[in-house]
Each structure stands twice: as structure tokens, then as C-alpha cells.
KEMAR-289221 format. One line per 2 residues: number of its first residue (from 1); for each residue x, y, z of C-alpha. Coordinates in Angstrom, 1 decimal, padded with zeros to 4 digits, always signed. Example, Ala and Ser with C-alpha at 12.3 -4.5 7.8 and 13.67 -1.06 7.14 Angstrom:
BEGIN
1> +012.3/-004.5/+007.8 ~ +013.7/-001.1/+007.1 .
This chain:
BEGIN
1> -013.1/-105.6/-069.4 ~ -009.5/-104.5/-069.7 .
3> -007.8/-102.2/-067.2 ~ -007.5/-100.0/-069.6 .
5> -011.2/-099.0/-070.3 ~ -011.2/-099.1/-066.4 .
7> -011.8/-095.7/-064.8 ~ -010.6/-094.4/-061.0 .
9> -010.0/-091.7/-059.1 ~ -010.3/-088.8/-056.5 .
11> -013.7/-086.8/-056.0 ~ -014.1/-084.5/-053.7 .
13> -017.2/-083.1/-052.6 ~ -016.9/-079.9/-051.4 .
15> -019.5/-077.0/-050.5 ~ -020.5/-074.6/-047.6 .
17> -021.6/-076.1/-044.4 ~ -024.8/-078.2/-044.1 .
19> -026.0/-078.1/-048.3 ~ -026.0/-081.8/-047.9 .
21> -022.5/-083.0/-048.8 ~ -022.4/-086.0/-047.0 .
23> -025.8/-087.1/-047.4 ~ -025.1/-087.3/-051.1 .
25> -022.0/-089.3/-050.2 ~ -024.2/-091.9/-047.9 .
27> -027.0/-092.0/-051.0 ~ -024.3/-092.8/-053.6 .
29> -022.6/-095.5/-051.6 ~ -025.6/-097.2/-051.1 .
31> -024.4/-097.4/-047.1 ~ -023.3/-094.8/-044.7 .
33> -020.2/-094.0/-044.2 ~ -020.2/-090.3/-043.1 .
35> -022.7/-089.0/-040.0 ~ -025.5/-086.0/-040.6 .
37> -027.5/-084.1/-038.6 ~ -029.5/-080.7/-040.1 .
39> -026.6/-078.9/-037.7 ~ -024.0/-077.1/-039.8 .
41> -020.3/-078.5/-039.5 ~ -021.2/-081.9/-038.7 .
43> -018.4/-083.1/-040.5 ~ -015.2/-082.2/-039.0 .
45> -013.1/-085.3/-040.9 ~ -012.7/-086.0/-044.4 .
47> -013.8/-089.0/-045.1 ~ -013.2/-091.7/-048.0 .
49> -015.8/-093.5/-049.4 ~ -015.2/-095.8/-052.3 .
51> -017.9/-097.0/-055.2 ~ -016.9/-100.1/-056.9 .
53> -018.6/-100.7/-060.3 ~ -017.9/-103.2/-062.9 .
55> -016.1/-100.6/-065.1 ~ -014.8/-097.5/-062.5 .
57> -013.9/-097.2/-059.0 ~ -015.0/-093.5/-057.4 .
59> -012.9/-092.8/-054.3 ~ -015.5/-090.0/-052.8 .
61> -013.9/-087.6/-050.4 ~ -016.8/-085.5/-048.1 .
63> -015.0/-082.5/-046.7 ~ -016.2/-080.7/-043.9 .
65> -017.8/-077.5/-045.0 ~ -015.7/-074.8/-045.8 .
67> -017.1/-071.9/-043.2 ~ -016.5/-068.3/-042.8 .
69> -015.3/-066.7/-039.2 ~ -015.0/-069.5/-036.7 .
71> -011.5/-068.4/-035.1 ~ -011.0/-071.5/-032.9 .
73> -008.1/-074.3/-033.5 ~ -011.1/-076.8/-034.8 .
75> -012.3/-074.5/-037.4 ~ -008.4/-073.5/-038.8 .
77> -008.4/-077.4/-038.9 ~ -012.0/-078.0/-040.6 .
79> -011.4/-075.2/-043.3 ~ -007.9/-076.4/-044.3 .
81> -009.2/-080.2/-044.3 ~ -011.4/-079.1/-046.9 .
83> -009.4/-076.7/-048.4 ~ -006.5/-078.7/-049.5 .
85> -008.6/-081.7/-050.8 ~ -009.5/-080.0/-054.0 .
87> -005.8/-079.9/-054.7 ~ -005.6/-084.0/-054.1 .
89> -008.6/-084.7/-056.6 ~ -009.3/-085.6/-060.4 .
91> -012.8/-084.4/-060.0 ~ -014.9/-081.9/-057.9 .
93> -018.3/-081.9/-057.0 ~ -019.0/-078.5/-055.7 .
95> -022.5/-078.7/-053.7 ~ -025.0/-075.8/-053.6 .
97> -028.8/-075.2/-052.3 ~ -031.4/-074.6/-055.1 .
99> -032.8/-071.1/-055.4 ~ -030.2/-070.1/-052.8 .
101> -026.7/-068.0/-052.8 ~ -024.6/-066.8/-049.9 .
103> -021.6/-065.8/-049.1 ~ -019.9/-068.5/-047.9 .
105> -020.9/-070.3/-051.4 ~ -018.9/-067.4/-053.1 .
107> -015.7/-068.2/-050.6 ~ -016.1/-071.9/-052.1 .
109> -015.9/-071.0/-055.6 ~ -013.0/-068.6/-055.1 .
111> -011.1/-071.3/-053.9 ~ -011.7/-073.5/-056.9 .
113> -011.2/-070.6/-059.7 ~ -007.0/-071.9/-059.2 .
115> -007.6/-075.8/-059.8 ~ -007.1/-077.2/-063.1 .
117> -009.4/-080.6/-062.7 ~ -013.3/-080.6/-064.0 .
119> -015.5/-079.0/-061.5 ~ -019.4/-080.5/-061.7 .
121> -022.0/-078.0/-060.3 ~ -024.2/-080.4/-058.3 .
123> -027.6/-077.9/-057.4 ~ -029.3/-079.9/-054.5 .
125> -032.2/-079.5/-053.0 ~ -034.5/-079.5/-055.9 .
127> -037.4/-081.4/-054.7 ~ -037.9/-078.3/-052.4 .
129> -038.3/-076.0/-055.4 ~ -042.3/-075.5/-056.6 .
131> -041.8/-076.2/-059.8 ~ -039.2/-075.8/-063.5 .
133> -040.3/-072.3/-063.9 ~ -038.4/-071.2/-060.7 .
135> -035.6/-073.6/-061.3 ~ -034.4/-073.1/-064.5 .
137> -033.6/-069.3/-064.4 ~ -031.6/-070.0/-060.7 .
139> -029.1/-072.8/-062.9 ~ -029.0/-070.7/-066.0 .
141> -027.9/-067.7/-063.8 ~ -025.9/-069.9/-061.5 .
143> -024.3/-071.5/-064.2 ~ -022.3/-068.7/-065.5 .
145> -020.6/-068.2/-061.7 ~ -017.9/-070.1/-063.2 .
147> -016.7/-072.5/-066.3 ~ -018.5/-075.4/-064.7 .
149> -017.5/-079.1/-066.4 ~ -021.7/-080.2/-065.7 .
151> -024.3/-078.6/-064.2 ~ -026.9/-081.1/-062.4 .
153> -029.9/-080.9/-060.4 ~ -029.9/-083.7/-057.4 .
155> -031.6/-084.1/-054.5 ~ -029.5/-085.6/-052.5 .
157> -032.2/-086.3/-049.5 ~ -034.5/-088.4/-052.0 .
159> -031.7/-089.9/-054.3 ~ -033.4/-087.9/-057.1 .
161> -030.8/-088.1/-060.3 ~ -028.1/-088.9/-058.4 .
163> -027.3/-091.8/-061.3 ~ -026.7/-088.8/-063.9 .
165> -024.3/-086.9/-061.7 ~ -022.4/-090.4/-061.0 .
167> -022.1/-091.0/-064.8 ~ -021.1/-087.6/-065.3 .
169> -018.1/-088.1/-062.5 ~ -017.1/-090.9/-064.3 .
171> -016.9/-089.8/-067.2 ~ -014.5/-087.5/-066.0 .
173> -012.0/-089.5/-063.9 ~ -008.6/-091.1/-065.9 .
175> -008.6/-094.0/-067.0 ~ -006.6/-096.3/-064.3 .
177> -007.1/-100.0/-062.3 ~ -008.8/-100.1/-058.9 .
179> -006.6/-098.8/-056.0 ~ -008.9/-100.7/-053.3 .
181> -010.8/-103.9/-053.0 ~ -014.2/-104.0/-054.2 .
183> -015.5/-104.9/-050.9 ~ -014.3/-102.0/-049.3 .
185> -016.3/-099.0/-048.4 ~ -014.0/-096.6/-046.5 .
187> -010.3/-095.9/-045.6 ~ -011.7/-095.2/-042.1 .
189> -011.1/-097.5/-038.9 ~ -014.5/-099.0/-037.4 .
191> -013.1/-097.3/-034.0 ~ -013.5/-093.6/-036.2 .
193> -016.8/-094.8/-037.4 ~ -017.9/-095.5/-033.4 .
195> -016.6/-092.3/-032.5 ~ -018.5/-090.5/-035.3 .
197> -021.6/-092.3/-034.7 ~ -021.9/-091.3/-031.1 .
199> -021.1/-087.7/-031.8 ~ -023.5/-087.7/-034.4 .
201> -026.4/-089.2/-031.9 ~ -025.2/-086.4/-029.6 .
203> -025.6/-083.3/-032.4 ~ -029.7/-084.7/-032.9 .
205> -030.0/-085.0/-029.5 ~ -028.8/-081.8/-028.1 .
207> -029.6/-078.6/-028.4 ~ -028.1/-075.3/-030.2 .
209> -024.6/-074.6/-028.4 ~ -023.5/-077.7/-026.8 .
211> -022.8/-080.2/-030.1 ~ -019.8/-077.3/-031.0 .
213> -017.9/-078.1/-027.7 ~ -018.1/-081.6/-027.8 .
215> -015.8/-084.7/-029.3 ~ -016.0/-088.3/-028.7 .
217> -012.6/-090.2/-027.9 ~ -012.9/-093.9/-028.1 .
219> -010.1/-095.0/-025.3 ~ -010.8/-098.7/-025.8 .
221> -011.9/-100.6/-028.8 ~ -011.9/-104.5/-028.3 .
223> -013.2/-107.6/-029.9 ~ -013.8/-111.1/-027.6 .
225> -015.6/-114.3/-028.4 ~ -017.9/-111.9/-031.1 .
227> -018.3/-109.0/-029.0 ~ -016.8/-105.4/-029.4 .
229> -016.5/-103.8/-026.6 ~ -016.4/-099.9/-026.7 .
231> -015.3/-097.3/-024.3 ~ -015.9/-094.1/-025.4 .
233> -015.2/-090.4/-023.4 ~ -017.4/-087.5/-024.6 .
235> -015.4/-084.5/-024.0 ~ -017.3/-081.1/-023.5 .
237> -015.7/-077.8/-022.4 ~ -017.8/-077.1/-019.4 .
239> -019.7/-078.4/-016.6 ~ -022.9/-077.1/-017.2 .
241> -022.3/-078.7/-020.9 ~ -021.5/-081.9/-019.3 .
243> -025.3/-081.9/-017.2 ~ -026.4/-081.0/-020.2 .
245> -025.3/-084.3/-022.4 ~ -025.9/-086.5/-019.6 .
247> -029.3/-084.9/-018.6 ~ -031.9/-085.7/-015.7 .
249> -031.1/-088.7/-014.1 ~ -029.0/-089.6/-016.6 .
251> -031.8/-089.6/-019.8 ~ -030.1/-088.1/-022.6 .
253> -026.6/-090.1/-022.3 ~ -028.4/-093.3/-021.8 .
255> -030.1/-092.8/-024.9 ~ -027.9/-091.9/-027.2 .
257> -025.9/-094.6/-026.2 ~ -029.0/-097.1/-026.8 .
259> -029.0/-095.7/-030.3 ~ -025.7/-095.2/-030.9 .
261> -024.9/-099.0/-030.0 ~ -028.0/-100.1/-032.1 .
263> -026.3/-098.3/-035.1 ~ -022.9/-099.7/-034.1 .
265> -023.9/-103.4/-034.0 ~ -025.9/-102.8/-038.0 .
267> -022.3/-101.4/-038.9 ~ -020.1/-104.0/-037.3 .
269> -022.9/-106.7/-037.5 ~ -021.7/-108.0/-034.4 .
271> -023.1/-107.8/-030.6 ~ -021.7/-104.4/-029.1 .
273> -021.2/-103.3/-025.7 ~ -021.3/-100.0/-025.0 .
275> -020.0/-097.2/-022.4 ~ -019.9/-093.7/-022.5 .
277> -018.2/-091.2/-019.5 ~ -018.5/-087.3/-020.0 .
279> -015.2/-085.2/-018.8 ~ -014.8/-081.7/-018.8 .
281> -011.6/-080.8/-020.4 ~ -011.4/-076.3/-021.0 .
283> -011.1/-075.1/-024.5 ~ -010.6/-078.6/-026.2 .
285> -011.4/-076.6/-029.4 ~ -008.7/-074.4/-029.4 .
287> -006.3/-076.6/-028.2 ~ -004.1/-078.2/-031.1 .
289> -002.0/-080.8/-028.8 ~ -005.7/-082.0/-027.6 .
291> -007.2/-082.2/-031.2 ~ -004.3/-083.9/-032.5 .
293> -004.8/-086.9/-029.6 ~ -009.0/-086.8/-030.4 .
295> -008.0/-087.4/-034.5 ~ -007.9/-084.3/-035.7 .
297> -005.3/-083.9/-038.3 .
């Protein structure tokens, strides 16, 4: 087909924390490319992932979710991640929880009422609703919130009409050649991806408080003879956190690093050795200097 039936462009996918942003992402690329955990704020990067098709390219960004209070250096950096992708975008998918409202989804949608691209309403969560009596009246009343390009219904979890809201997207971007190869999947390194998929064994694993004061720096990322060698530091912000990640005689850390190299190796379909060290290092999350050097931007 010529380039200029081609479509591409931005998306972003944007939303309050944990409505299931980039579990949608990982269900429309087929593969996953950004972590998940039922924990709000897993995602703390924005992360590209690209759909090639015969006739469009769809450069997905998943933001982290856009939060209220949350005073610390890593939130400020979290928020404006998120905040300042809608302005990069030809498309938005703003992402919502069926039969629910709050008031974090109403500090979303102020921040879109000033952006000029098509804004698609993506209602997830709908195979948790009982049934079409309950639903329709939620997107009828949800739907006048704002002049909303599409209004869908997904389930993001069960991959339930995730087709229509992709046709809908690309109906929606310009009309422009690829930017990336069709093989590619993300703009991100395969040393981010280790670091992400350690933290995000870590945020199952653990419990309530300590998944917030952790990071995962990867010091040394190495390839020999078709073996990748990682070295990764998980810092925490104290030592009763850092007991706490390793665990009793060592239980915890040894298993998420069984599962996180198991994950690693599918990803990088290559052998993978793995070590992990756990370092104190005070108020990492309010640090700026120290979030730069762990990736944050």
C-alpha cells in the first residue's frame, strides 16, 4: 500500500494510578513491554511500545498514573512524566474503572480539557460489571464528562474488545510512514527492561510499604559466549526495608531473583545469570541527583 494511506503516530495512555493502563498496553502489543502488579504507581517510566500493522504503526506511550498528594521528588517526577505526554501525542486514550469515579479521575480530565488532539474514553473493567443494565447508564453519564472523540468498553485483563478501540486509534492518527522498524517493540534498552522486571517481582512479592522505597539499578549489564550477565542493586531507604526484601535466610531475594531471571531469559531468549545486592541509601525518593543516576528523568 502507498505511504500515503499509511497511518502513524503518538498515543498516549493516560489515567489515574492502577485502572489498568499498562496492562492494556501489554494486551495490545501482543508481548510485554511494561511491568504490573494490582499496586498503584507501578509505573514510574513512560514507556514506548510500538504496533506494527500492514497499514499503521501505533507508537503507545503508558504513563505512570497521574496521582494526587505524594510530595516526594519521585512523585513530582511520576506526575510530570505523565503530565507532559499528552502534549507530545496525536491521540489519547484516557483510562477509567467501570461503574467507578474519583477524584483523581477528575484531576486527569482537567488536565486534558487544554489539548487539541482526539481524546478516546477507554471504560475498563467491564467484565467485572453484572450485567448492560448497570453499564449503560455509568457510560451514558460518564460520557458527557467531556467532548470525548469514542467512548469504548474494554477489558483490558481479558483482551475483551480491545480490536475496536485499536481501530478506533487508528482511525485517528495522520496519515504518515513508519518511524520504527517493524520488528521493534520498544524504545527501551533490555538493561531498563531487567531493571523493571526485578522491581516488578519485588512489588508482588512484598508487602504494603516497602515496594514505594525501593528502585532497582542495574550496575553491570554484559553479554559473553551467549550469556548476559546482570548485576543489579535494589536500593531501599532503610534497614529494616532491606531485611525485609531479603527475608529469612535469604528467601524472598532468592526468589524473586529465580523469577525475575526466568522472565529475563523469555525476554532476551538467551541464558541469564543473575545477582542481586540490597543497599540502604536514606531518602532515595526525594533525592533528585539520586533519581536522575537510577533513570529517572
Amino acid at each position: 500500500m502507498a505511504e500515503s494511506f499509511h497511518r502513524c503516530g503518538f498515543v498516549a495512555i493516560v489515567g489515574r494510578p492502577n485502572v489498568g493502563k499498562s496492562t492494556l498496553l501489554n494486551h495490545l502489543l501482543g508481548q510485554k513491554v511494561s511491568i504490573t502488579s494490582r499496586k498503584p504507581q507501578t509505573t514510574r517510566h513512560r514507556v514506548l511500545g510500538i504496533k506494527t500493522t500492514d497499514h499503521a504503526q501505533i507508537l503507545y506511550v503508558d504513563t505512570p498514573g497521574l496521582h494526587l498528594g505524594g510530595r516526594r521528588a519521585i512523585n513530582r517526577i511520576m506526575n510530570r512524566a505523565a503530565a507532559t505526554a499528552i502534549h507530545d501525542v496525536d491521540v489519547v486514550v484516557f483510562m477509567v474503572e467501570a461503574m467507578t469515579w474519583v477524584r483523581e479521575d477528575s484531576d486527569v480530565l482537567d488536565r486534558l480539557g487544554d489539548i487539541s488532539v482526539p481524546v478516546i474514553l477507554a471504560v475498563n473493567k467491564v467484565d467485572r460489571v453484572s450485567g448492560k443494565p448497570d453499564l449503560l447508564p455509568y457510560l451514558a453519564q460518564i460520557a458527557q464528562r467531556m467532548e470525548f472523540a469514542e467512548v469504548v468498553p474494554v477489558s483490558a485483563k481479558k483482551g475483551d474488545n480491545l480490536q475496536t478501540l485499536e481501530g478506533l486509534v487508528i482511525r485517528h492518527l495522520p496519515e504518515a510512514a513508519p518511524l520504527f522498524p517493524e520488528d521493534q517493540l520498544t524504545d527501551r534498552s533490555e538493561r531498563f527492561m531487567a531493571a523493571e522486571i526485578i522491581r516488578e517481582k519485588l512489588m508482588r512479592r512484598l508487602g504494603q510499604e516497602v515496594p514505594y522505597r525501593l528502585s532497582v539499578e542495574i550496575e553491570r549489564f554484559a553479554e559473553q559466549a551467549g550469556l548476559v550477565t546482570v548485576e543489579a542493586i535494589i536500593w531501599v531507604e532503610r534497614p529494616g526495608q532491606k531485611a525485609i526484601v531479603i527475608g529469612k535466610g535469604g528467601r524472598i531475594l532468592k526468589s524473586v531473583g529465580a523469577e525475575a531471571r526466568e522472565d529475563l531469559e523469555r525476554l532476551l531468549d538467551r541464558k541469564v545469570y543473575l545477582q542481586t545486592w540490597v543497599k540502604v541509601k536514606e531518602g532515595w525518593s526525594d533525592d533528585e541527583r539520586a533519581l536522575r543516576r537510577m533513570g529517572y528523568e
